[in-house]
C-alpha positions, 0 to 999 in steps of 0.5 A, a space after each residue: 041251956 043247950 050249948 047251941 042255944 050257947 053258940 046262937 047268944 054268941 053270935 047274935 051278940 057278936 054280930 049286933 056288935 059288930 053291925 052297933 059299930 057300923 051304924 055308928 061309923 056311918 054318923 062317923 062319916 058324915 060329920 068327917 067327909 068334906 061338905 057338898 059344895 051345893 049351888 045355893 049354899 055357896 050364893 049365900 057365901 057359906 063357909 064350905 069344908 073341902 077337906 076331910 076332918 082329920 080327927 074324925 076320919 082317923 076316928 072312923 078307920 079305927 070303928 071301921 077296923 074295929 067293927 071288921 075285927 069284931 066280924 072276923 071274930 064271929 066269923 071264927 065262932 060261927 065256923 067253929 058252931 057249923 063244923 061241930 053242931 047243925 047250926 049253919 052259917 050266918 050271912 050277915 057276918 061274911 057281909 059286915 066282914 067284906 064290907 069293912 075290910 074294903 071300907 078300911 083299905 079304902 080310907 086307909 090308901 084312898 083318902 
């Protein structure tokens, strides 16, 4: 096997990683953000959380970290693989890496 074809397993594995925790920090969210206070729900005297899940939601800044250190990770292979062979750069990676650094700043100062 060629070393880019090395390279190529590396970074389709790191990025299907990295986009796993992503998906699973999104099942994440919804069960640790407040519940929609809907009309219908409330006229039947439901019981409704107003408040965020505190376990879940330190839960789902530690995926969305991890998901952005596993980003960061492929972004330094597919930097190194593009200076030192044809293989160009990845898009997905600068997008999952942009996408959970402010997800992660968000939770971390907003909520």
């Amino acid at each position: 096997m060629s070393k880019v074809r090395t390279f190529q397993i590396i970074l389709a594995t790191l990025s299907i990683l990295g986009w796993i925790f992503a998906v699973y920090a999104l099942l994440v969210f919804g069960e640790a953000r407040p519940d929609r206070e809907v009309g219908t729900y409330l006229s039947r005297g439901a019981v409704l959380r107003a408040e965020w899940d505190p376990h879940r939601t330190q839960l789902l800044e530690y995926l969305i970290w991890t998901c952005g250190g596993i980003s960061l990770l492929s972004l330094a292979v597919n930097y190194y693989v593009a200076q030192h062979s044809k293989l160009g750069y990845w898009f997905n990676i600068p997008l999952l890496l942009l996408t959970s650094i402010v997800a992660g700043l968000y939770i971390r100062f907003v909520i």
